[in-house]
C-alpha positions as a printed Julia matrix, in Angstrom:
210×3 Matrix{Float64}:
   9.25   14.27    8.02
  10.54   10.89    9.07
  13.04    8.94    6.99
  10.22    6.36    5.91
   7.75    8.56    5.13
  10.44   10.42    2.52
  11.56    6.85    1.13
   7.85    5.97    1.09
   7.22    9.37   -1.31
  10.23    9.11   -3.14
   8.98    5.04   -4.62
   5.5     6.39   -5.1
   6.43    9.22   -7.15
   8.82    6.98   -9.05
   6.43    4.2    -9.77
   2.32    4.7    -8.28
   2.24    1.11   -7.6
   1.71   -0.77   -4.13
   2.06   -4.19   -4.13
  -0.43   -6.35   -1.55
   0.98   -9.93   -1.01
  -2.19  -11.49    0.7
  -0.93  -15.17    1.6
   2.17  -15.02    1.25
   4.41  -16.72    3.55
   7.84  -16.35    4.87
   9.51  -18.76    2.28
   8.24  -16.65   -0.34
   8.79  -13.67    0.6
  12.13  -12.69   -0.41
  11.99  -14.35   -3.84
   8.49  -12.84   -4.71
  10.15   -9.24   -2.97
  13.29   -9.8    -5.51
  11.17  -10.13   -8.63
   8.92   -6.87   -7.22
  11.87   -4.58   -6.77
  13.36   -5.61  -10.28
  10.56   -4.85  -11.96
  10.22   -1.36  -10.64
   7.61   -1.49   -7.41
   9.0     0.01   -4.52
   6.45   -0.05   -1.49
   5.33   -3.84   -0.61
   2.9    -4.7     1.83
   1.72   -7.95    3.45
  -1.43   -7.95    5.04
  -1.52   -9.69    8.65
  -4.11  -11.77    7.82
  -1.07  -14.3     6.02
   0.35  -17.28    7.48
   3.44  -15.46   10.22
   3.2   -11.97    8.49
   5.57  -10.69   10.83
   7.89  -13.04    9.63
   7.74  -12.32    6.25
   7.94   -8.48    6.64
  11.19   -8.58    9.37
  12.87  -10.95    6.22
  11.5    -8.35    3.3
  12.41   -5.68    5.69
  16.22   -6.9     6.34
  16.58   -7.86    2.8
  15.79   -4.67    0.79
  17.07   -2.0     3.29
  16.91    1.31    1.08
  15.79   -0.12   -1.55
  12.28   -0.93   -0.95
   9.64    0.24    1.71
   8.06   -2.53    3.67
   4.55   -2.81    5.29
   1.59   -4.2     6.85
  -1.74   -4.13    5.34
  -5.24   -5.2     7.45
  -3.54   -3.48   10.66
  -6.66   -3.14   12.86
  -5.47   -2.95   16.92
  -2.53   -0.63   18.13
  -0.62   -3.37   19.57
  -0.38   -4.85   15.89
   1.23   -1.24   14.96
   4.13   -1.58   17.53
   4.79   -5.5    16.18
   4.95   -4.16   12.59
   7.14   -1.53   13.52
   8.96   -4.16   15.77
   9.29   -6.29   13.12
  11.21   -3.58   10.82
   7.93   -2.43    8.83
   7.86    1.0     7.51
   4.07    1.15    6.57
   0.59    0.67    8.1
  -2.22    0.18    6.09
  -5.75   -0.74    6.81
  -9.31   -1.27    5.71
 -10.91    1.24    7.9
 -10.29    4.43    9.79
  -9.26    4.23   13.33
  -7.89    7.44   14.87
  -6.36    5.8    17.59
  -4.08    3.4    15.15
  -3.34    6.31   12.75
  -2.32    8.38   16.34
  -0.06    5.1    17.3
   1.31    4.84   13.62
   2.99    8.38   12.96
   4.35    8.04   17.48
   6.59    5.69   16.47
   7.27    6.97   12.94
   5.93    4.93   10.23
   3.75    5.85    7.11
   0.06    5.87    7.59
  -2.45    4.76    5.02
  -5.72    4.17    6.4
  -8.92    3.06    4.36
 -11.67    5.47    3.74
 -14.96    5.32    1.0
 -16.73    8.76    2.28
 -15.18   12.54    2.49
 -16.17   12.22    6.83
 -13.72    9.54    6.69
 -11.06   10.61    4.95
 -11.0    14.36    6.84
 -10.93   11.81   10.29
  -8.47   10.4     8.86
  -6.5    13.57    7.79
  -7.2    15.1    11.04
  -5.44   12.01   13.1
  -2.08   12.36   10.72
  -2.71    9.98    7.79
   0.2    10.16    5.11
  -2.21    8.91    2.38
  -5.99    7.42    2.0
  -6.66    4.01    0.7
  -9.59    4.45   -0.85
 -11.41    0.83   -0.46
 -13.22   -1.07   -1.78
 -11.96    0.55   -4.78
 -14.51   -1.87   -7.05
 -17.74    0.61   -5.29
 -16.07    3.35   -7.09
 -15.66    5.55  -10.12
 -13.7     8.13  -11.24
 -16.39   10.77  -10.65
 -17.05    9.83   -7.33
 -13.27   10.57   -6.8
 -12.94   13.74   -8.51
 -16.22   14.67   -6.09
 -14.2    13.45   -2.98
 -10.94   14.82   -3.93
 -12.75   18.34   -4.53
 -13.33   18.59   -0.64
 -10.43   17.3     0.59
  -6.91   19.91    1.6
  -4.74   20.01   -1.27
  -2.33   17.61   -1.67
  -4.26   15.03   -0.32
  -3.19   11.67   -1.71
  -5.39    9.02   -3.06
  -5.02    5.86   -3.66
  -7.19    3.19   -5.23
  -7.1    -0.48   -4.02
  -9.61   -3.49   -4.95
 -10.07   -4.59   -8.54
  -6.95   -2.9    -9.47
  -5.99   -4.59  -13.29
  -3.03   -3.9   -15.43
  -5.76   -1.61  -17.24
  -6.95    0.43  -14.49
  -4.8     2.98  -14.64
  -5.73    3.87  -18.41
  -9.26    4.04  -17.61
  -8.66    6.05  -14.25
  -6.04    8.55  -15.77
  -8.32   11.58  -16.11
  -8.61   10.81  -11.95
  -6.8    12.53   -9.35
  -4.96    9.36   -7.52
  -1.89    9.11   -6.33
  -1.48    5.59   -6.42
  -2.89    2.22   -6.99
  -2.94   -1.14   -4.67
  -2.45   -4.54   -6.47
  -3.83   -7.4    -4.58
  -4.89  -10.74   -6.46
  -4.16   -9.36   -9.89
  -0.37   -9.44   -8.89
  -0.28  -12.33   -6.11
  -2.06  -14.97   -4.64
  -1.08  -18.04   -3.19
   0.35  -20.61   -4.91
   1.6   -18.14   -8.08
   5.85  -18.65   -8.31
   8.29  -16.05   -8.24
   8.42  -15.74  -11.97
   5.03  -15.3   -12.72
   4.19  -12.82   -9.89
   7.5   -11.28  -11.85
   6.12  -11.65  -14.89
   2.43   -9.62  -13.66
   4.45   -7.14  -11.93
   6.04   -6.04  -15.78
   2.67   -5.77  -17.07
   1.22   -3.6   -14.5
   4.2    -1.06  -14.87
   3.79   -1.61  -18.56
   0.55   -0.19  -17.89
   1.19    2.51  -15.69
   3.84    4.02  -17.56
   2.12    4.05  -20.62
């Protein structure tokens, strides 16, 4: 087991919470991370679809060393896996299922989480080395059709639930077998400050934790 992927299970256990910064830009970055990691959340992605995404995740990357783990999120092509890893990420997520980005993702070490709606995907998805499933969009689903999904899948298969994702969710997903939940919008979106993506990051482990 690599070094990321045990940091990467050791924050998810500790706190099921995966914060998406879609937008975010380099400036931000840092201050938003600082206010993440004090409120508990230890995995933080940031989608390449943001203005220099690399940027921001070689600064989050050199600034919480150890104590957070650091991603990508809407990693499509297998030359954007080698920049993220390049660029001092730890994690590649994505939207869909591509075998061949999964394959490049766990070559050069890093924590795969690739995005899957149907049991075909997620056992494709299994079978190429995925560390965990993003199960997307998470809005098309219900807990039943989860507890179906996860009744097929190996054992130990982790699940976790991204789009839509409120400080309520988990509450009215706890009788569900996920591992994990993505925040997108409901934590951060452009233009919110440091404080206040703070402030929504207290609420969601408010709600987590019970």
């Amino acid at each position: 087991m690599s070094d990321h992927r045990l940091l990467f299970d050791q924050h998810l256990a500790a706190l099921p919470l995966i914060a998406i910064l879609r937008g975010i830009t380099p400036d931000e970055a840092v201050p938003i991370g600082e206010e993440l990691v004090n409120a508990g959340f230890g995995i933080i992605e940031v989608p390449l679809n943001s203005p220099d995404p690399l940027v921001s995740i070689a600064r989050l990357a050199a600034a919480f060393e150890g104590r957070a783990v650091i991603g990508a999120g809407t990693v499509y092509r297998v030359a954007e896996v080698d920049a993220v890893c390049d660029n001092g990420g730890a994690l590649v997520v994505s939207p869909n299922c591509n075998p061949a980005v999964i394959e490049r993702t766990k070559e050069r070490g890093l924590v795969s989480a690739p995005g899957v709606f149907t049991p075909t995907e997620a056992m494709n998805a299994l079978d190429s080395g995925a560390d965990v499933l993003k199960l997307f969009p998470g809005e098309a689903l219900n807990p039943t059709i989860v507890r179906g999904m996860s009744a097929v899948l190996p054992k130990g298969t982790r699940l976790v639930l991204v789009g839509g994702v409120t400080p309520d969710t988990p509450k009215q997903w706890k009788d569900a077998p996920l591992a994990g939940y993505g925040i997108g919008s409901a934590l951060y979106k452009p233009g919110l400050s440091a404080q206040e993506v703070g402030t929504r990051a207290r609420a969601f482990v408010a709600g987590v934790r019970g």
